[in-house]
N, C-alpha and C positions, 0 to 999 in steps of 0.2 A: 534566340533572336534570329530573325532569317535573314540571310545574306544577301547581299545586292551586286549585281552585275552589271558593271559600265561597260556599253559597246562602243568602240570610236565609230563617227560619224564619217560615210567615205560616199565622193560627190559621185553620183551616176546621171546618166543620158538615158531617162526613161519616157514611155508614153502616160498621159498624167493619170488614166487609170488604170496601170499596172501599178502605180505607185503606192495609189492609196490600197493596193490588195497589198505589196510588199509591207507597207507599214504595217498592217496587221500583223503580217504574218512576223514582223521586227518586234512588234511590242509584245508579241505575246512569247516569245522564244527569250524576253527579259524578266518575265515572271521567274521568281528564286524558289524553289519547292518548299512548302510550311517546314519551319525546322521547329518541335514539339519538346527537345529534349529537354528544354528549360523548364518546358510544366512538368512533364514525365519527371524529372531529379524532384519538381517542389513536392510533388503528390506522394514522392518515396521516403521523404523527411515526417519525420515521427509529432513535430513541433514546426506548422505550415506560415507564413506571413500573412494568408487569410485566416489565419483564427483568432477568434474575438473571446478573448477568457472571460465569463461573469462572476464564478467563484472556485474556490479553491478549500479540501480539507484531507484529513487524511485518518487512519485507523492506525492501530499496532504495528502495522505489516506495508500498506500499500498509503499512497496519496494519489487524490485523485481531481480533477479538474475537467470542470465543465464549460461548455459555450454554444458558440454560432452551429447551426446543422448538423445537429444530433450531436456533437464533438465532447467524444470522450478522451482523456488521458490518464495513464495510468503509472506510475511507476513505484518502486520500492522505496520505501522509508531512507534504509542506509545508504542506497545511490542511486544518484540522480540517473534514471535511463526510461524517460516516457515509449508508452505502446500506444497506441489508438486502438482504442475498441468499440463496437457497432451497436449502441443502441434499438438499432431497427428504426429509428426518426428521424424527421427531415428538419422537424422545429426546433427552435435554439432553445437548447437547457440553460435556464436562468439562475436554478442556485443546486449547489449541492449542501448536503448535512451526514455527519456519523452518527451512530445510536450506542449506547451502552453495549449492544450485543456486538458490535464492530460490522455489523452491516452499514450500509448507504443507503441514503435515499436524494433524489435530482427532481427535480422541477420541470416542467417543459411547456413553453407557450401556447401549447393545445391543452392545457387542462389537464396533464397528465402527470401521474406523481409513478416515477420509477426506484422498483427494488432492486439493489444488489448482494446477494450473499456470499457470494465469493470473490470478494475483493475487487470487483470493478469491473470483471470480467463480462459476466452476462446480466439484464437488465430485463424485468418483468414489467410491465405498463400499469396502473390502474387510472382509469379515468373519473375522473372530480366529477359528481353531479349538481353542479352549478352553474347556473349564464353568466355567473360574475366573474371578472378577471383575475388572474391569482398573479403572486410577486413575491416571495418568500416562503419560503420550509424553515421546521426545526425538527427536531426527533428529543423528547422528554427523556426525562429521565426512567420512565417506566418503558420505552421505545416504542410510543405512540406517535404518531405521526402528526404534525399541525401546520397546516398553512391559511395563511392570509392576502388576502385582494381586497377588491371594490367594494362599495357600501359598507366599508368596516365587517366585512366578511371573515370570519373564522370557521373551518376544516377541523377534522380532526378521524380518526382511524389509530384503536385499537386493537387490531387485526392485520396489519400490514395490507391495507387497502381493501379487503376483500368487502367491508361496508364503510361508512363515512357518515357523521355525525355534521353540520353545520348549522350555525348560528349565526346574529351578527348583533354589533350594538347599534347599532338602526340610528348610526351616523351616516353621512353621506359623502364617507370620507374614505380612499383608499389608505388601507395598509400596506406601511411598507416593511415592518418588519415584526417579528417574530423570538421573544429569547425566556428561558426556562430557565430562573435562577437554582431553584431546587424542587424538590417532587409536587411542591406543591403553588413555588409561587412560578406568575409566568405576566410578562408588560411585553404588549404589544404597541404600537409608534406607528403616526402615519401624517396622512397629509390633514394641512390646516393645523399643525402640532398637535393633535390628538395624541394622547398619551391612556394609558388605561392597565389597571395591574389584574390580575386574578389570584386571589387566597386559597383555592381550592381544588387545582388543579387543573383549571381550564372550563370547569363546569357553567362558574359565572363571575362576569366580571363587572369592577368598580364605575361607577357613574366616572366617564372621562373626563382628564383635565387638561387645557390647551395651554400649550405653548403660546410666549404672546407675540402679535404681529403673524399671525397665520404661515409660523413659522415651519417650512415645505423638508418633514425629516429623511434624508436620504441613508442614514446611518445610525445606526447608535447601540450604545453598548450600557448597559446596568450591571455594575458590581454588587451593587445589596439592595435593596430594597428602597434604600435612600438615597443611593449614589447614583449617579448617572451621567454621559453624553450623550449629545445626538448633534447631527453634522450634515450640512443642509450645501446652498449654491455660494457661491462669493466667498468660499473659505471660510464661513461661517460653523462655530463650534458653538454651546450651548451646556452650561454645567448645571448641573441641581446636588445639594444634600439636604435634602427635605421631603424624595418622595413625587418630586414634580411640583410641590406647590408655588416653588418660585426658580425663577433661572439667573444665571450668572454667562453673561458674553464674554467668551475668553479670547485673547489675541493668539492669532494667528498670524504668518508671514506671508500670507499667500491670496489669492482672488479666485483659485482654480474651486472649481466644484470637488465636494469630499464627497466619498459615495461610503465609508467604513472605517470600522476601529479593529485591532487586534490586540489580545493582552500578551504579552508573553512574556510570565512570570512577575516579576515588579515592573517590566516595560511597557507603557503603552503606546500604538502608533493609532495616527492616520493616516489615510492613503486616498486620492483620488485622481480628477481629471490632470494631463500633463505631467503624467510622471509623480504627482506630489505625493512624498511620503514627510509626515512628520511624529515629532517625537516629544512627548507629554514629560515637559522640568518641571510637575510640580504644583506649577500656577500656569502656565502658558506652555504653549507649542513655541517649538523651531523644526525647522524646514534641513529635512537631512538632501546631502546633495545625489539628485539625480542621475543617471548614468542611461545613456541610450537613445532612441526614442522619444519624442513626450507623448507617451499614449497612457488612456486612461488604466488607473489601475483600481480592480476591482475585490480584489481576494488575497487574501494571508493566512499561509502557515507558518511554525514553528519547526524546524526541519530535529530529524535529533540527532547533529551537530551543533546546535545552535542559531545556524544563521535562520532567517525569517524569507520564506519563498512567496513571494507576489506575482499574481495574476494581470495581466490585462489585455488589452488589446495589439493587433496585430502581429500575434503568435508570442506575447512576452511575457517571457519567463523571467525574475529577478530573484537573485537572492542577496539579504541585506544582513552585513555584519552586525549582530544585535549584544554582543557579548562583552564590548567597552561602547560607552554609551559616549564618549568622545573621542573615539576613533573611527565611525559609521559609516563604511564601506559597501555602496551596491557594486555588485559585478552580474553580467549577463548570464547564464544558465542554459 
């Protein structure tokens, strides 16, 4: 912050235009020199208060976290010690994903899908040949690459980008997400509650079924085939075991917007705008307490300590006691 100089004011006998050249020369000898050391320390910090996390995962070895302008981090499994490293972009990476092979792959607002094979460190581009807008990755289980956007638009690569297959179900409905139960099933989710599964491994998918009330899916998670959430604005949560043909509104404690679900292990959470994390008893959520901040949070890992590391906005790092489900402890990171 730059510092300020008070001059006492002392009475003089002057001619009245020597005065106004003195004043000059008075106001400008009160200018404080720019003091930068305050950005210079943020910009040396590894984990910045401008960074907007979108997601969060992690491999064997590294975890990794993605956001706002090009913003990569990296750190080790067994301890917590983030690196920034340089994608080469200036656009904000919107999701990451692991693959079978323990590679990465990141998403990026210009229609770019990035590889990494060495743990985080260097990052290869390939570019989507699509005018449609993308919003989520996944990586199969064969380590195929698939993302989804606009008009129900579906991606996909084979090849670690080198060609690209797309499709779409000739909705006029963004997708917003993206999940591969096993090698061959995979339900994609989006807006206007579009829902739709594929049996075949992506080749071709089921005539879609909508959620009712043109319900806007920000989130959601499918355990089998028949099980499912999805988690939209208003704190709204949405349950099926049926496959999608019918939903079940579960209570929730909360009105914040949920953007995600994480399993970890028998545990389920949610997580969204203002901090909200919550925690699946069963039949209903409760609302674990907050610590920090309330900025939104966007991403969940399982650390292998146990606790559950979440992503969000304004450089936050959390990590949440997940190991007694009634003693739920967030602490900063």
């Amino acid at each position: 912050m730059a510092s300020i100089t008070t001059n006492k004011l002392i009475a003089l006998t002057v001619k009245p235009g020597l005065l106004i050249s003195m004043l000059g020369v008075a106001l400008t000898g009160c200018e404080a020199p720019l003091n930068l050391e305050g950005v210079e320390q943020e910009k040396a910090k590894s984990v910045r208060r401008t960074d907007q996390f979108q997601n969060i995962t992690a491999n064997n070895d590294v975890i990794v976290a993605v956001g706002n302008d090009g913003l990569v981090l990296t750190s080790p499994v067994d301890k917590i010690e983030w690196t920034r490293q340089s994608p080469n972009t200036s656009y904000s990476l919107i999701d990451v994903a692991v693959c079978p092979d323990q590679s990465f792959v990141a998403l990026s607002m210009d229609k770019q899908v990035w590889f990494s094979g060495d743990n985080g460190v260097n990052w290869r581009p390939s570019q989507l040949p699509t005018p449609e807008d993308v919003l989520d990755l996944t990586c199969a289980p064969d380590n195929s690459i698939w993302v989804v956007g606009s008009f129900s638009t579906v991606l996909n690569s084979k090849d670690q980008g080198q060609s690209w297959n797309e499709t779409t179900l000739n909705e006029d409905a963004m997708l917003t997400g993206i999940q591969f139960l096993d090698s061959n099933t995979a339900i994609v989710t989006g807006e206007f509650g579009l829902v739709s599964r594929s049996d075949d491994a992506g080749q071709s998918w089921n005539t879609p079924e909508y959620i009712p009330n043109d319900f806007y899916t920000q989130g959601a998670l499918f355990t089998s085939k028949e099980t499912g959430w999805v988690a939209g604005l208003s704190g709204q949560i949405l349950y099926t075991n049926d496959a999608g043909l019918s939903w079940t509104k579960q209570t929730t404690p909360t009105e914040s917007p949920l953007y995600g679900f994480y399993q970890a292990g028998p545990k389920l959470f949610a997580f969204g705008d203002h901090g909200t994390i919550l925690e699946y008893t069963g039949m209903d959520w409760k609302k674990l307490p907050p610590q920090g901040k309330p900025v939104y949070l966007r991403g969940a890992q399982k650390l292998s300590d146990g606790k559950l590391l979440l992503a969000g906005g304004s450089g936050s790092l959390y990590t949440l006691e997940i190991a007694s489900s009634e003693n739920s402890q967030i602490s900063q990171k």
